[in-house]
N, C-alpha and C positions, 0 to 999 in steps of 0.2 A: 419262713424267713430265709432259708435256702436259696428258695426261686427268687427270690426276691434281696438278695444281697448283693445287688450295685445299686440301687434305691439307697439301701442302708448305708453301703459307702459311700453315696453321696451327702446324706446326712449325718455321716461323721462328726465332722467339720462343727457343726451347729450343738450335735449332742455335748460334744467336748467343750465350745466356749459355754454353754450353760453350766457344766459342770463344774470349770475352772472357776466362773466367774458370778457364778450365780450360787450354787447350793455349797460349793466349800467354803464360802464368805458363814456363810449359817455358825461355823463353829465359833468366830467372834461374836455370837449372839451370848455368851455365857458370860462376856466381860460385863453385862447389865446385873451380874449377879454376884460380881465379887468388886473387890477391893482390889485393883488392878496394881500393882507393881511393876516397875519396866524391865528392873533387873530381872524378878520372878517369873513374867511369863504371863501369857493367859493362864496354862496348865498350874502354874505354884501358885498362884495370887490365892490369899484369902478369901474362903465365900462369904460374903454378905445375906443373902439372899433377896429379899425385896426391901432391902434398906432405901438401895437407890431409887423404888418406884415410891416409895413413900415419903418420902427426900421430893419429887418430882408432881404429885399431888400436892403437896403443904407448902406448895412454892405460890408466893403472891403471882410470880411470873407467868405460870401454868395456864391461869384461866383466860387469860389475857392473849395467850400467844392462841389458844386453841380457840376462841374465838375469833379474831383474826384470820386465822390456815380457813375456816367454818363460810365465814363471813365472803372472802375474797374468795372462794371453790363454789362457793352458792352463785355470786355476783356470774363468775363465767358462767355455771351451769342455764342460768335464767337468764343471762342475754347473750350469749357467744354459742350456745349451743343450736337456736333456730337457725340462725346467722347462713352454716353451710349450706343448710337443706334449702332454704331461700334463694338463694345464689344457683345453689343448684338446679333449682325450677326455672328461675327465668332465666339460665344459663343452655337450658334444655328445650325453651322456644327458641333460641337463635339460630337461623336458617342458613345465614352466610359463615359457610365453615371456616375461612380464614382469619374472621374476626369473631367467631369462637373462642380457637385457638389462638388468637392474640390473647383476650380476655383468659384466658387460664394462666397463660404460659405466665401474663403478668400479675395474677393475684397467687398462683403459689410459691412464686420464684420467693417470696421472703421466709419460707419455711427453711428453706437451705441453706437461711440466714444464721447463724450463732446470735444469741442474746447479747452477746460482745456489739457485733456488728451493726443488730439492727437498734440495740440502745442508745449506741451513737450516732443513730438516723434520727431516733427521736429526739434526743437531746438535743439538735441542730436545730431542732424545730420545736420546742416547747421549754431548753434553758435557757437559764436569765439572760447570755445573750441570744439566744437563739432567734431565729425567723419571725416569728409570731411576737416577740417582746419589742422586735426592731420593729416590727411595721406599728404595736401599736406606738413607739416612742416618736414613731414620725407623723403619726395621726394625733402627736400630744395629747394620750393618754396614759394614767401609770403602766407599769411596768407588775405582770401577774407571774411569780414563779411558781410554775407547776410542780415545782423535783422538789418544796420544801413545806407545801400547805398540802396540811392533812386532811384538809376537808375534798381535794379533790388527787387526791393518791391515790386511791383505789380506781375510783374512772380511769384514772389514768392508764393502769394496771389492764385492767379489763378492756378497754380499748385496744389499745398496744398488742394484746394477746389477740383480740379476734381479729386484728388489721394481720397480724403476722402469720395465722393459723387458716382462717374459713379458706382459702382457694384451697390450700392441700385438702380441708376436708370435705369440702366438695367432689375432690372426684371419686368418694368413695360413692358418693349419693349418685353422679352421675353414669359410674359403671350401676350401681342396681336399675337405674332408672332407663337403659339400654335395654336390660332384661323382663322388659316389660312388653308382654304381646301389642302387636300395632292393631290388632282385629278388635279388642279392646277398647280403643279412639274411634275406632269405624263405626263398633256398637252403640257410641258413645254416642254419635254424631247423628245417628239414625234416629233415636230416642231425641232428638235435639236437645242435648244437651251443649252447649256452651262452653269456651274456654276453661271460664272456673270452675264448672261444674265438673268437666273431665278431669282437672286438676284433683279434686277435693274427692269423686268419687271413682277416680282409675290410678292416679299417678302417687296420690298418698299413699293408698291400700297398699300400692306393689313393693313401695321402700318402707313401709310400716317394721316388715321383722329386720331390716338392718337401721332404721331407727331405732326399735326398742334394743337392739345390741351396742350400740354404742353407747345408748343412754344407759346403760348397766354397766358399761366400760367405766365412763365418766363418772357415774355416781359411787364408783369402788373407790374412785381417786380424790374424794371430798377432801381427803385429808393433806392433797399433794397440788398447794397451791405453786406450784411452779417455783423452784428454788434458783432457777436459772435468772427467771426476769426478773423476780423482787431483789434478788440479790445486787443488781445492776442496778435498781432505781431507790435501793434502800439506802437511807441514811438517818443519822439520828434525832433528829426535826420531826418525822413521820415514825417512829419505832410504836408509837400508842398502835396507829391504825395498820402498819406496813408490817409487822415483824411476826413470824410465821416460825413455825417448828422447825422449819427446815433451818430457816437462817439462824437459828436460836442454839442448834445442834452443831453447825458451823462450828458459832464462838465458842461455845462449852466444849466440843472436841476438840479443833483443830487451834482456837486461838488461846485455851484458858487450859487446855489439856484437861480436862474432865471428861475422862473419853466411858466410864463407866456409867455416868448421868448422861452425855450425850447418846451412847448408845440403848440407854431402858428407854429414853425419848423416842426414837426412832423404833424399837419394838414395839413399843406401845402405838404408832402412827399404823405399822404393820399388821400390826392386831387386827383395830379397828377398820382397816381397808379389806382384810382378807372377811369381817364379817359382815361387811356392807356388800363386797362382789358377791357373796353366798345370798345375804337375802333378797340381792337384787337380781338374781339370776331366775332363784326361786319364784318369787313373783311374776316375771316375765315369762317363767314356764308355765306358771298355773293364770294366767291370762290367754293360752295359747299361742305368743309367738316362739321362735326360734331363739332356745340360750346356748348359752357359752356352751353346757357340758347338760 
């Protein structure tokens, strides 16, 4: 550690805001267990103990929200997750490097986007007045609000997320896909095999272990439908199909002050995320690629 302590002081910096901000937040984890008091303190409050988690099962609201958070984390994992890798293949035949590079620079540039920003792009273009409403009312046909019918809130959702997301994660796929011997294609081509054929049996193979790592990433986070976007396109028209843990924890902490129920909500989200990245690592270990730990 000696020899090596300006590495360390470089990572100072990082070790510290984890600490600040990451593992000393943990001691607010005990307000899910008492009967909070503002005068008293986390420390004085009354303990409850699992009042609140049993208060939080016997809620009609419960099963409704958890199916929801389940529902819309499936929708992205099973159409927003091929999406990069896709992009990224036929982003890895383009031969003219400058329209590459157009092509990147323009599909991730909306990751740098705030949910603020780019839901005001969407809204321009699928609110009741927006673009789409106007063109059809000049083609004299009704008028379709997307931001208030539940039947298509979730496409909505899921849409919106992969328009905003696949270019940034594409170039995770396309740096692995760098890393792939050229002698490979050569072999490939000798054997004649064919565009797709080289695809499916040299270019999947070599991004296979950082596929199966992301997809143990993503599937740790079933429970973490995006609090950012629903929160922007949520309103109470859609709360059957739209209203998720997160936003749920919102009104029970920050709007109704129920910070002792909002927070055993949020444990409990935490739980089950920490036990899904474990069996999903597991799995991906004992199929032979590369996990997490």
């Amino acid at each position: 550690m000696w020899q090596a302590r300006h590495i360390y002081l470089l990572i100072l910096p990082t070790i510290a805001f984890f600490a600040v901000f990451t593992y000393a937040p943990f001691y607010g984890i005990t307000l899910a267990f008492k009967d909070f008091k503002i005068m008293s303190g986390i420390l004085h409050s009354p303990w409850v103990g699992f009042e609140h988690f049993r208060s939080m099962f016997a809620s009609e609201k419960f099963p409704e929200l958890l199916r929801n958070t389940v529902v819309i984390s499936l929708y992205r994992l099973v159409f927003g997750f091929p999406v990069p890798i896709l992009f990224a293949l036929l982003l890895n035949e383009v031969r003219q490097l400058w329209f590459k590079r157009s092509i990147q620079t323009i599909t991730y540039f909306p990751h740098f986007l705030s949910w603020v920003v780019f839901g005001g792009i969407v809204y321009n273009f699928i609110g009741p007045s927006g673009i789409i409403n106007l063109l059809l009312a000049n083609a004299g046909l009704d008028k379709f609000n997307f931001t208030t019918n539940a039947e298509v809130f979730r496409t909505v959702i899921v849409v919106t997320a992969i328009l905003k997301e696949f270019g940034w994660g594409a170039i995770i796929y396309l740096a692995a896909l760098s890393g792939i011997d050229a002698q490979l294609y050569e072999a490939a081509k000798i054997d004649g095999a064919g565009k797709l054929r080289q695809i499916w049996h040299v270019t999947l193979p070599g991004i296979r272990p950082i596929i199966a790592l992301l997809f143990c990433l993503q599937l740790a986070g079933i429970l973490d439908a995006g609090f950012d976007q629903i929160f922007i396109f949520l309103n109470p028209a859609v709360y059957d199909v739209g209203d998720i843990i997160d936003t749920y924890v919102y009104r029970l902490g920050l709007l109704q002050s129920q910070f002792e129920l909002a927070t055993a909500v949020g444990l409990f989200k935490g739980v089950i995320g920490m036990v899904l990245i474990i069996a999903a690592n597991t799995t991906i270990r004992r199929m032979g690629e590369k996990s997490l730990w």
